[in-house]
Legacy VTK file of the C-alpha trace (Angstrom):
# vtk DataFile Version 3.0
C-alpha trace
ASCII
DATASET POLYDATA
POINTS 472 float
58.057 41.459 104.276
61.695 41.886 104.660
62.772 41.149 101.251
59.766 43.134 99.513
61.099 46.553 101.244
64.385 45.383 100.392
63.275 45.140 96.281
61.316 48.576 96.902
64.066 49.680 97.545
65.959 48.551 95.029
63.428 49.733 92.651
63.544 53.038 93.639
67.642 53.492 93.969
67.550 52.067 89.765
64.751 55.182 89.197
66.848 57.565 90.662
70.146 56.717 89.127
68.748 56.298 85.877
66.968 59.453 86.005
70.903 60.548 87.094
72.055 59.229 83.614
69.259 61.158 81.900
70.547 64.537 83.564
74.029 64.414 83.256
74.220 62.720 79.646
72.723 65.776 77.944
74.208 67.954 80.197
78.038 66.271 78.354
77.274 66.498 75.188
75.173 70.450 75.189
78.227 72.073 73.560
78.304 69.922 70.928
74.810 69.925 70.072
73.769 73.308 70.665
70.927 72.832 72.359
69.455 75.288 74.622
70.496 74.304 78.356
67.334 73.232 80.615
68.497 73.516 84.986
66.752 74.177 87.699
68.214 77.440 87.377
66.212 78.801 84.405
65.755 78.367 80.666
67.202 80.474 78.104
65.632 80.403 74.470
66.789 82.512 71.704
66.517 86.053 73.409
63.869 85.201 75.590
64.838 84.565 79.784
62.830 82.248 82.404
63.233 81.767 85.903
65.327 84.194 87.817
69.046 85.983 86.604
70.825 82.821 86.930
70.744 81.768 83.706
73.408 79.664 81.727
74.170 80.933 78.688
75.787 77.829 76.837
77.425 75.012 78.185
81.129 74.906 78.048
82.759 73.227 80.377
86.684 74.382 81.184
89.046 72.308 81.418
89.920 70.194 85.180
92.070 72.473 87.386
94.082 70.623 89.852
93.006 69.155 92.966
92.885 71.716 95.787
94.465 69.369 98.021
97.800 69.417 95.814
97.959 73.271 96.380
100.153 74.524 98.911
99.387 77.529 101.146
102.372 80.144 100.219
103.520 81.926 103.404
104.642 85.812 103.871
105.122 88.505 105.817
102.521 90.431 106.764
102.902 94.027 106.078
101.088 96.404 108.752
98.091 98.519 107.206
96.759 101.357 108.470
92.636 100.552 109.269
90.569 103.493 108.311
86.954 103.648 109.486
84.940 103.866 106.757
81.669 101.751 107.680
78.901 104.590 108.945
80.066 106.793 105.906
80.308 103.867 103.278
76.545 102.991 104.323
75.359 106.874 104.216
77.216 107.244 100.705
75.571 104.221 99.263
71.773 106.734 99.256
73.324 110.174 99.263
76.214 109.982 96.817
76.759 113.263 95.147
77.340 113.965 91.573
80.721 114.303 90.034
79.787 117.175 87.559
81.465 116.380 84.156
82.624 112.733 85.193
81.122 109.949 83.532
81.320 106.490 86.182
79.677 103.388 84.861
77.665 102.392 87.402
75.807 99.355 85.826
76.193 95.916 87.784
77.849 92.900 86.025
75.615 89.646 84.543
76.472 86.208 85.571
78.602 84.548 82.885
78.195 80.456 82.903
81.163 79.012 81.623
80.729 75.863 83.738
77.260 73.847 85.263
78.379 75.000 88.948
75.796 76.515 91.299
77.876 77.391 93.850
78.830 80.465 95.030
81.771 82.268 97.393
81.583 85.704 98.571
84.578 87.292 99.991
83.769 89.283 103.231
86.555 92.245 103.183
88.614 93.644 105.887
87.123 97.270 104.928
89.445 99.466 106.932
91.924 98.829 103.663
91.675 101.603 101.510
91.018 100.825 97.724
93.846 98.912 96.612
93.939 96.595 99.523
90.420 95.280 98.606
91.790 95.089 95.232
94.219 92.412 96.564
90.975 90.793 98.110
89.289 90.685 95.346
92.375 89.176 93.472
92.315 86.165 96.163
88.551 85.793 96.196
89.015 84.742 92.254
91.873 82.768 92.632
89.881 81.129 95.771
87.045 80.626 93.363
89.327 79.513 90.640
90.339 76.314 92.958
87.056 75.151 93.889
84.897 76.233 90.355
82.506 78.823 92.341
80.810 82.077 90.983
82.943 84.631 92.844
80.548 87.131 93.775
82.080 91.100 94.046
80.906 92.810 96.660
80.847 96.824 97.534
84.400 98.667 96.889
85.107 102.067 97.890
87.164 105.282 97.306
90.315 106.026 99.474
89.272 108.299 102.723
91.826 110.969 101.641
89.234 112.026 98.146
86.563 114.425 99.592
83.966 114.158 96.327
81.933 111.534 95.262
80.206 108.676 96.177
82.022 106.357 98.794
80.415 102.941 96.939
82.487 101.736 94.328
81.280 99.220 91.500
83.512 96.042 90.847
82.268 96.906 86.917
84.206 100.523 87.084
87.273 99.156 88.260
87.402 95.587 86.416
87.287 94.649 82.847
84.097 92.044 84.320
83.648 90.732 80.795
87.287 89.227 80.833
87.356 88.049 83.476
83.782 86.019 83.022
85.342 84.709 79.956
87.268 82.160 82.842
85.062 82.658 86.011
81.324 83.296 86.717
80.829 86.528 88.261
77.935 87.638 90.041
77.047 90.464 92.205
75.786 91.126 96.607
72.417 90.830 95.720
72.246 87.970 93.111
74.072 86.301 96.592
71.584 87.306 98.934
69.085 86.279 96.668
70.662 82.848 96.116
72.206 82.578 99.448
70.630 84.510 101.727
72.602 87.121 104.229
73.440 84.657 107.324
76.777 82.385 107.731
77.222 80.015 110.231
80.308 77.767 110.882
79.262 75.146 108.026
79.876 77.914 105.368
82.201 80.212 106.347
86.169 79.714 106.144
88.577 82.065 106.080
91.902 82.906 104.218
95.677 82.183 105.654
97.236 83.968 108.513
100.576 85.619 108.909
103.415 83.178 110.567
103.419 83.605 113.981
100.171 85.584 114.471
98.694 84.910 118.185
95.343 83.949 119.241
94.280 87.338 119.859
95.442 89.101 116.822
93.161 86.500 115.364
90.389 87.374 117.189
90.424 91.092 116.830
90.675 90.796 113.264
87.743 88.560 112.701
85.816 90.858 115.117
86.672 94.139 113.052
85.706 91.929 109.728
82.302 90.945 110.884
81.343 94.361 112.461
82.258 95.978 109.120
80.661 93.166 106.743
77.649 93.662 108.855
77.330 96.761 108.626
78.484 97.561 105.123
77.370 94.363 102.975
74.626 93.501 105.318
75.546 89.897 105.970
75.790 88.188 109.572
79.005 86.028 110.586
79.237 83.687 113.724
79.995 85.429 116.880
83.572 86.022 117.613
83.357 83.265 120.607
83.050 80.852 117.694
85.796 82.042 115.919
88.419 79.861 117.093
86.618 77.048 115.025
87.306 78.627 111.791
90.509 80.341 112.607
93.003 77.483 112.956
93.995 75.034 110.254
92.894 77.309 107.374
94.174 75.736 104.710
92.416 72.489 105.386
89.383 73.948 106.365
89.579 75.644 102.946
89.171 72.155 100.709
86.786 71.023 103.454
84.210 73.702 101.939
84.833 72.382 98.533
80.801 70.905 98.532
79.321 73.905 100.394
77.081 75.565 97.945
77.156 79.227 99.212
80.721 79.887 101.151
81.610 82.709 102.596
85.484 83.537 102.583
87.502 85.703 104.817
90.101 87.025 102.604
93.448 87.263 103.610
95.779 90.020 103.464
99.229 88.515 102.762
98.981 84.519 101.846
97.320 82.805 99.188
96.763 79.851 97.913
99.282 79.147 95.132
99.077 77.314 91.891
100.806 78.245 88.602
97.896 77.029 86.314
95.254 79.439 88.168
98.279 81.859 88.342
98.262 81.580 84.841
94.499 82.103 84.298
94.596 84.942 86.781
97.500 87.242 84.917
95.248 86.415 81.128
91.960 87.207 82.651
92.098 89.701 85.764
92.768 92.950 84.428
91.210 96.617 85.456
88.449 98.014 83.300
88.830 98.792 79.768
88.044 102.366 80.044
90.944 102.815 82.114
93.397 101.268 80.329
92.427 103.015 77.299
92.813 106.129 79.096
96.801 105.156 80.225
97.301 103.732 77.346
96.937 107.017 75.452
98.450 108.478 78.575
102.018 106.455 77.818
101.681 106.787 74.127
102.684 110.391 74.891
104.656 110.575 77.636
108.373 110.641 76.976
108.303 108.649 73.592
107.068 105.878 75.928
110.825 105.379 77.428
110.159 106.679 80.945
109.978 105.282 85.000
107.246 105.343 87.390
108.281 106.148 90.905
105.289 105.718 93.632
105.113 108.288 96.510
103.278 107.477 99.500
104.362 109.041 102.644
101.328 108.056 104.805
103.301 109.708 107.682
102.643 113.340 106.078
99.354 112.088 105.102
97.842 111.883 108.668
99.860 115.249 109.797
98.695 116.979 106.748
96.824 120.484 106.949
93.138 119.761 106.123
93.734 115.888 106.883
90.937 113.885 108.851
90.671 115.335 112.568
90.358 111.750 113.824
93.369 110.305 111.672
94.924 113.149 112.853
94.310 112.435 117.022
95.528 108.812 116.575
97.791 109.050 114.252
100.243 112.025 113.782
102.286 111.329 117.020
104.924 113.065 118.169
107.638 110.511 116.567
105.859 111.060 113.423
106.263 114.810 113.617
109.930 113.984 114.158
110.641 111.910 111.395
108.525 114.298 109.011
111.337 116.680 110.710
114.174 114.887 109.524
112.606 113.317 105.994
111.997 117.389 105.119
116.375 117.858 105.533
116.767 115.119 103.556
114.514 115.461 100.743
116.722 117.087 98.317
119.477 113.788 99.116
116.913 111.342 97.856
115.876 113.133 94.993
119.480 112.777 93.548
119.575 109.207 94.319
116.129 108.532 92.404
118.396 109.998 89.526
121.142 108.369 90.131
118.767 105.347 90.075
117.344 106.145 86.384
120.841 106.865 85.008
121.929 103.288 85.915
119.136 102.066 84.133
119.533 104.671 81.371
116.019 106.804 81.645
116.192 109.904 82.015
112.341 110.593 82.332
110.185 110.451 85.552
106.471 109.992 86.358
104.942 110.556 89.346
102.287 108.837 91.263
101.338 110.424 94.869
98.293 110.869 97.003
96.414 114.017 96.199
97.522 116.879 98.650
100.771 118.761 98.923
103.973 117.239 99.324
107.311 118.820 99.696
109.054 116.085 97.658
106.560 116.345 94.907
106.741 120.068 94.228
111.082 119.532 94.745
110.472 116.570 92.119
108.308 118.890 89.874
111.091 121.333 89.522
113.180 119.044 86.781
112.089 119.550 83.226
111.508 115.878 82.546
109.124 114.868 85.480
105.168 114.712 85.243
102.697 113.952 87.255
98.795 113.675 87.127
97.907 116.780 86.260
100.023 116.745 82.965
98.596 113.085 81.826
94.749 114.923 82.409
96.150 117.591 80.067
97.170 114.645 77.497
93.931 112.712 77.536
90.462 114.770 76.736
89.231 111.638 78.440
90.667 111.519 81.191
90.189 115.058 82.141
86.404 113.945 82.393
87.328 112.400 85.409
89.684 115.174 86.829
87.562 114.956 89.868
87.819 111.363 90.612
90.197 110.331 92.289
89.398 106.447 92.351
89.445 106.688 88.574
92.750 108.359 88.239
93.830 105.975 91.035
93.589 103.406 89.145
94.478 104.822 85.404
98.132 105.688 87.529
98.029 102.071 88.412
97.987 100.765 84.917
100.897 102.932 83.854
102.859 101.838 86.735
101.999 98.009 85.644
103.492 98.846 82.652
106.720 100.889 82.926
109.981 99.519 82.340
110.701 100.496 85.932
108.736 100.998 88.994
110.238 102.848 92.377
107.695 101.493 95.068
106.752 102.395 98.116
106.858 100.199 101.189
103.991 99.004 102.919
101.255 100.283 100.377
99.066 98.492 99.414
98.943 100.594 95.988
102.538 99.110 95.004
101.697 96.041 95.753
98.473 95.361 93.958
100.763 97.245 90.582
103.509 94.509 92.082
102.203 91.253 91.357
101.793 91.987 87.328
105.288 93.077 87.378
106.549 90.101 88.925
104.654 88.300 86.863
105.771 89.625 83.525
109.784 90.158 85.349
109.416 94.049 85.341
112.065 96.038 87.522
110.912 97.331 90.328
112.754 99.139 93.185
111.552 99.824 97.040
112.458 103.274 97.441
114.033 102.584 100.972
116.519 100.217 99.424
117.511 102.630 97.085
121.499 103.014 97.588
122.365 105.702 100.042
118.861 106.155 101.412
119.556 107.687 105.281
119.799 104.913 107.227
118.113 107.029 110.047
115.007 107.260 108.101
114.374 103.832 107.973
113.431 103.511 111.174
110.330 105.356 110.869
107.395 103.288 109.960
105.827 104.375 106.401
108.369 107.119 106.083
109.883 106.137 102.993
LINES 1 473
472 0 1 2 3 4 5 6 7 8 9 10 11 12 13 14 15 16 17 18 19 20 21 22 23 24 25 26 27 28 29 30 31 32 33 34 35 36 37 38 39 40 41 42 43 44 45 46 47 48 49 50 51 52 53 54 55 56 57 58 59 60 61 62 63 64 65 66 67 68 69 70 71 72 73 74 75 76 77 78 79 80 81 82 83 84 85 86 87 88 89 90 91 92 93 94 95 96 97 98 99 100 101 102 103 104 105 106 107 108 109 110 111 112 113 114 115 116 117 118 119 120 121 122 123 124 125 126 127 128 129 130 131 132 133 134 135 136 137 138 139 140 141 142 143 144 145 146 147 148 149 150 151 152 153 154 155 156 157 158 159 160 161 162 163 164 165 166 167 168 169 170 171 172 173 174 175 176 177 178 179 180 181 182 183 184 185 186 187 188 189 190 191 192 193 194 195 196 197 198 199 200 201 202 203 204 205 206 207 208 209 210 211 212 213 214 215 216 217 218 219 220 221 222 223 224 225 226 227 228 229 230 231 232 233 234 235 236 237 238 239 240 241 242 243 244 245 246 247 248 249 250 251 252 253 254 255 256 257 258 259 260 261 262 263 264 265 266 267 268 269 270 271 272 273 274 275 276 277 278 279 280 281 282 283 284 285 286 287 288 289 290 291 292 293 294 295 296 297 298 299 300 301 302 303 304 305 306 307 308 309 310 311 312 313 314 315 316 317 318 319 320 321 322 323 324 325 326 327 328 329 330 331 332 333 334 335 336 337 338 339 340 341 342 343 344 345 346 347 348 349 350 351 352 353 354 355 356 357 358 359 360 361 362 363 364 365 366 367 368 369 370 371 372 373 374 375 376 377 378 379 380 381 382 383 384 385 386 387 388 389 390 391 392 393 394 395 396 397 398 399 400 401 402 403 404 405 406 407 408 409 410 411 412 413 414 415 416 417 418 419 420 421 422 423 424 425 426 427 428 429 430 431 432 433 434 435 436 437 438 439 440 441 442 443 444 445 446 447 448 449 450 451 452 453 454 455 456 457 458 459 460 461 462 463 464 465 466 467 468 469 470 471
């Protein structure tokens, strides 16, 4: 009796890894044939779809990255961000977003893109309280994260920067990335193809989340994780394990990472300041990650008339006068225009003309003699002393050289990220410390060995002022 369940047995484990060999040797040889491919996903023929979205296209598979367990998990400083509430509004926006009168937004969601057989997924679950460019940087680790372990990296909700009054809050990942490139490398989906897929609930056998800081405590830990899954709950509509489980998922990171690798839908807690390094994905990232074309159309017509082309970029982002500001947020306002803040406004004010001669003397060194200027949309003092030199423009002039770009005159997040690609792009780039603005534009530079210079280590920069956080 024994041995006959023991040949039954035996029987059946030859049927199932012969019908194995029947799956997979098709499955090899697709691209070559040209065959339509046949999944449990769905069936494309000619122009005709079955089965739900998830449809591969062609087969054709990229080639092997390296193991994930011969990356190593790159450690930095963590820069302090201001956390804006944006949840109750982001939600609100999402049904009652108003019109932008003349400005065209494409709004239309991106396709899935197989380039590979996987049918596994990883959604990034955002620290919301950054403002647009820091879930920019998310979104940038999300695809190298998805890059290491061949998942469809699905884009979630984006939104505009608190300080724009008009238009919607929601933000599409297809208005502010060229989504076609980068599917040419990386299968991108969208929140609901997830939910769909996936469903709307992690637990501690799918979630994992991104690096920490050096020497970040227990409880800094914990707080963070809480804020995360409050917002993602409330903006993306997805469930996380309670913060009392936390301490499962927050330690060992990095390992916990390749643990996930056969997970089929993972949910990943982006981090702000690490990542997960690797100079072939680094490689893929800088040819296939870049914004949408529309915008760099728009600088790129932008720069082809701006100073014969020869000109710097210098980034101003005093987030001190942006909470004191007249007309600012009444709650930003409350908790964050203290009285040292007022103080060091005091003192940046006597010093403004100083540093505008030593952004000069800056350019003359590197022989440029024309300046453009990239600031947050309300008045500055430095700005308007900037504006009084012959050779410095600003957004207003490059909406005067583009017919295009004046569609979007009132939209911000589009002209955002228009003065981003510029900035990519200029020969040399005066950035501004802690934003998160500089230092999406920053890793492109770095990348392709552009100059770029902190402001606050600018030579001759009052010492004094440096000791005021986001000051300079």
């Amino acid at each position: 009796m024994a041995r006959r369940r023991k040949a039954e047995y035996f029987r059946l484990f030859l049927c199932f890894t012969c019908s194995l060999g029947i799956l997979v040797i098709p499955l090899h040889y697709l691209n070559v044939l040209h065959f339509p491919t046949v999944t449990s996903i769905g069936l494309k023929v000619g122009n005709v779809k079955h089965g739900t979205s998830l449809l591969i296209d062609e087969y054709q598979p990229t080639s092997d990255l390296k193991n994930a367990d011969s990356n190593e998990v790159t450690e930095d400083v963590r820069t302090v961000n201001e956390e804006v509430e944006v949840g109750n509004e982001f939600i609100k926006s999402g049904k009652e977003a108003q019109e932008l009168g003349d400005t065209e937004v494409t709004t239309h969601k991106p396709s899935f893109y197989w380039k590979t057989n996987t049918t596994r997924y990883l959604l990034p679950l955002f620290q919301y309280g950054d403002g647009p460019s820091g879930l920019y940087i998310h979104v940038r680790f999300a695809v190298i994260a998805s890059l290491f372990q061949h998942r469809t990296l699905i884009i979630p909700y984006l939104h505009k920067h608190f300080t724009q009054k008009t238009g919607p809050m929601e933000r599409t990942a297809n208005e502010t990335f060229d989504i076609d490139k980068l599917s040419e490398v990386i299968n991108v989906g969208t929140l609901d193809d997830f939910k769909r897929e996936c469903g709307s609930h992690f637990t501690l056998e799918n979630i994992t989340h991104g690096p920490f800081p050096k020497g970040s405590s227990i409880e800094f830990k914990l707080e963070e994780y809480e804020t995360i899954r409050g917002q993602c709950d409330r903006i993306m509509g997805v469930t996380m394990p309670d913060v009392s489980e936390a301490p499962d998922l927050l330690e060992n990171v990095a390992e916990r990472f390749k643990s996930m690798l056969p997970v089929r839908c993972l949910g990943y807690v982006t981090p702000r300041n690490q990542i997960f390094h690797n100079e072939e994905i680094d490689e893929k990232v800088a040819k296939f990650f870049f914004r949408a074309p529309y915008i760099r159309r728009m600088a790129d017509e932008v720069m082809g008339k701006l100073c014969e082309g020869s000109f710097a970029v210098m980034h101003w982002r005093n987030k001190s006068g942006e909470h004191c500001r007249a007309g600012g947020e009444p709650w930003t306002y409350r908790r964050a225009c203290t009285e040292t803040v007022k103080e060091g406004l005091a003192l940046l004010s006597e010093q403004v003309d100083t540093i505008i001669d030593l952004v000069w003397d800056t350019l003359r060194e590197h022989d440029i003699s024309c300046l453009y200027v990239c600031t947050a949309p309300y008045e500055q003092k430095m700005v308007d002393h900037l504006k009084k030199s012959e050779r410095v423009y600003t957004l207003e002039d490059s909406i005067e050289m583009s017919d295009e770009l004046s569609k979007y005159k009132n939209d911000n997040y589009v002209l955002s990220l228009v003065e981003q690609e510029i900035a990519e792009q200029t020969q040399l780039l005066i950035s501004c410390f802690g934003s998160q603005w500089s230092r999406f534009v920053g890793y492109v530079r770095t990348r392709n060995k552009l100059k770029t210079i902190p402001l606050r280590e600018i030579t001759g920069i009052p010492k004094h002022l440096l000791s005021y956080t986001y000051l300079l």
